[in-house]
C-alpha positions in Angstrom: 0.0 0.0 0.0 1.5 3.5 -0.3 0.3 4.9 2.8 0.8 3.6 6.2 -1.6 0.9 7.2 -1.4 1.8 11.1 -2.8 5.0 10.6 -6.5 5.5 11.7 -8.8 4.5 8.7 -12.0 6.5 9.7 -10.5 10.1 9.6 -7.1 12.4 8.5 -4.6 12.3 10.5 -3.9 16.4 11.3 -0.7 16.4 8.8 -3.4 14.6 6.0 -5.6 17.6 6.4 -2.9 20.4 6.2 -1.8 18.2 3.2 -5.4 17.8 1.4 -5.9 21.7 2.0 -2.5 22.6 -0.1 -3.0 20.5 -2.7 -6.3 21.6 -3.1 -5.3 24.5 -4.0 -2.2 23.2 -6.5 -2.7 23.2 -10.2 -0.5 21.8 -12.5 1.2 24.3 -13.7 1.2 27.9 -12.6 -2.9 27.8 -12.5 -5.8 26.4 -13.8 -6.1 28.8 -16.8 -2.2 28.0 -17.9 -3.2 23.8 -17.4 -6.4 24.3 -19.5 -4.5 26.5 -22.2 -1.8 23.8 -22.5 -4.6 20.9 -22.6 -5.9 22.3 -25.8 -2.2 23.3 -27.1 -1.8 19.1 -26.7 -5.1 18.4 -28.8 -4.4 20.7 -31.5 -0.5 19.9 -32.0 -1.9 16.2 -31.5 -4.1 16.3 -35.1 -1.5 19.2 -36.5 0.9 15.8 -36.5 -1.0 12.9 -36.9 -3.4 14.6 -40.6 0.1 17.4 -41.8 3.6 16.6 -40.1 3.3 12.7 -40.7 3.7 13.7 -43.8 7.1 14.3 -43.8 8.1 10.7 -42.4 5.5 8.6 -45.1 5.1 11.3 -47.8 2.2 13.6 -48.5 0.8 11.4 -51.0 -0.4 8.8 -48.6 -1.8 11.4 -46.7 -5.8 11.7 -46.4 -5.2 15.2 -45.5 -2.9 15.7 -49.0 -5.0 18.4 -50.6 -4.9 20.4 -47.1 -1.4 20.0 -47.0 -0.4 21.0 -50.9 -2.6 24.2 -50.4 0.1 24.7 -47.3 2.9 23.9 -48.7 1.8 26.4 -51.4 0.6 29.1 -49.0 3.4 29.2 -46.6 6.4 27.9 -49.2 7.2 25.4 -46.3 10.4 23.4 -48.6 11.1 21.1 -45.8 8.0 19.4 -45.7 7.9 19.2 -49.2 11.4 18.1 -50.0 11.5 16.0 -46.7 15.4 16.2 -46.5 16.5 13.0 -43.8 17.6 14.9 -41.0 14.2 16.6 -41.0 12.6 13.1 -41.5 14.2 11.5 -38.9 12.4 14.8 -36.5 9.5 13.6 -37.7 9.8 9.9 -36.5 10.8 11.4 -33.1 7.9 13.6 -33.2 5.3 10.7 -34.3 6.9 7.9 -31.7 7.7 10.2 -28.8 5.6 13.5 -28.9 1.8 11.7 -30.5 2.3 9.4 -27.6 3.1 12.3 -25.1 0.1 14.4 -25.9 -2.1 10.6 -25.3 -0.7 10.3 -22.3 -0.8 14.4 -21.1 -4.9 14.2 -22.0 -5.6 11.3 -19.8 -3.5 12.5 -16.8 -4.4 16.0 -16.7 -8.3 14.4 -16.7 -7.5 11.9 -13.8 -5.3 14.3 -12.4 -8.2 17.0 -12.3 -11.0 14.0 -11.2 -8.7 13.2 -8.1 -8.6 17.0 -7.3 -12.1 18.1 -7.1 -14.4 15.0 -7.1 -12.5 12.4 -5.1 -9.5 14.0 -3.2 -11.3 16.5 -0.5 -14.4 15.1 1.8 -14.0 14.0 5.0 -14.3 10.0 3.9 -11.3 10.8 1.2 -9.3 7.7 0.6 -5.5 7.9 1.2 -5.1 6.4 -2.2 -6.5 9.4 -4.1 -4.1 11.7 -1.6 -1.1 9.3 -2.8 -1.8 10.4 -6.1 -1.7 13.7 -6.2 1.2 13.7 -4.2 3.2 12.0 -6.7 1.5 12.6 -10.1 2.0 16.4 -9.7 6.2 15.8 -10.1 6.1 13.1 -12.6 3.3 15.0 -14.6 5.8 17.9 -14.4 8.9 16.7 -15.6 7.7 14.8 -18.8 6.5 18.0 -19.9 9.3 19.7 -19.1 11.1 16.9 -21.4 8.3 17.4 -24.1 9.1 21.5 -23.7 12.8 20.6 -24.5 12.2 18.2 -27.2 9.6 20.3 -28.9 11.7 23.6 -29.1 14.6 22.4 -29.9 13.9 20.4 -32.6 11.6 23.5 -34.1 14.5 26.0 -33.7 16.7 23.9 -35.9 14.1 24.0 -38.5 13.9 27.9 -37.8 17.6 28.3 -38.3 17.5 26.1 -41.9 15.1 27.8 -43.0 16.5 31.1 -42.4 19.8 29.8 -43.7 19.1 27.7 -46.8 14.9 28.7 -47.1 14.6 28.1 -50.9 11.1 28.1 -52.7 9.8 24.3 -52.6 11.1 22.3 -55.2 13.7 24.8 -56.4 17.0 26.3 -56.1 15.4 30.2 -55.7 15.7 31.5 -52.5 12.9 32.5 -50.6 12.4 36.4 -50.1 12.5 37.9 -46.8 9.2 38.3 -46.3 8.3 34.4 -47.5 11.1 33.6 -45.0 9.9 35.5 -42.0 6.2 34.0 -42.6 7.4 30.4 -42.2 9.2 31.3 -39.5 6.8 32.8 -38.1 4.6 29.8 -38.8 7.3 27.3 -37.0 8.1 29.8 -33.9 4.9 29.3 -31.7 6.2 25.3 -31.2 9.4 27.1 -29.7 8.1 29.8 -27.4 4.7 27.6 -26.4 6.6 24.5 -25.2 9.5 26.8 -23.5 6.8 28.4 -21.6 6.2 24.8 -19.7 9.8 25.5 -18.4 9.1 28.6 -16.9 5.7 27.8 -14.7 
């Protein structure tokens, strides 16, 4: 069991109840608005990779999504997912084996972790199992998106610095203009600053 059996089983212990009222008031980040604005970063970079950035690992022609993503590729003059050079394939796998499984894992946890909080965790009757948990999901929950924030950025700001460097126009040798260059940045940089924020709160 991960509590101790000898305590008294029909009421907290004084040091349980100082405990249940601090983590009821603990979020899992900074506050509840930052943990519900992250929950719907997860879903959207979730079908943003699964329906457009598999693409670059199995090629946009097996895509379902293709005709979404040629109308990108056009729009935005986004080279590396049309050329798929191997370095930015191999990001790709990372992103589709590490990252898809990530955000799974982030929308079940941040549900359980929220049920425990306010439906389970904070009546009189509470079980010391559902304390347990939210003692020791907090930390974990915290540092695999810290991991995720690290993974996430860096890989986009390598992207960011190729395409400043060697941006071309998709299928060509012409480079892309300043302006076409700093939109598909600007495209790419919310996965840097987003996921660096989770280091921060």
């Amino acid at each position: 069991m991960p509590y101790d059996t000898k305590l008294p089983v029909d009421r907290f212990t004084d040091e349980e109840i100082r405990e249940v009222a601090i983590l009821k008031e603990k979020t899992i980040l900074k506050n509840e608005f930052l943990d519900n604005l992250y929950y719907v970063f997860f879903i959207a970079h979730f079908f943003t990779s699964v329906f457009i950035d598999l693409s670059g690992l199995i090629g946009i022609e097996r895509m379902y999504t293709k005709n979404l993503i040629l109308s990108y590729i056009s729009k935005y003059n986004d080279f590396l997912l049309f050329e798929r050079p191997g370095w930015f394939r191999f990001l790709i796998l990372i992103e589709t084996i590490v990252q898809v499984p990530m955000f799974m894992w982030f929308f079940t946890i941040f549900n359980r972790y929220y049920d425990e909080k306010k439906r389970h965790c904070f009546t009189v009757v509470v079980k010391r199992e559902n304390l347990f948990r939210l003692k020791s999901w907090r930390p974990i929950i915290r540092k695999f998106l810290k991991l995720y924030a690290l993974l996430a950025s860096s890989t986009t700001a390598y992207c960011c610095y190729i395409i400043y460097t060697q941006g071309h126009y998709p299928g060509t040798s012409t480079p892309l203009t300043s302006e076409d260059t700093y939109k598909l940045i600007a495209l790419y940089s919310p996965m840097i600053y987003i996921p660096l924020g989770l280091l921060f709160f």
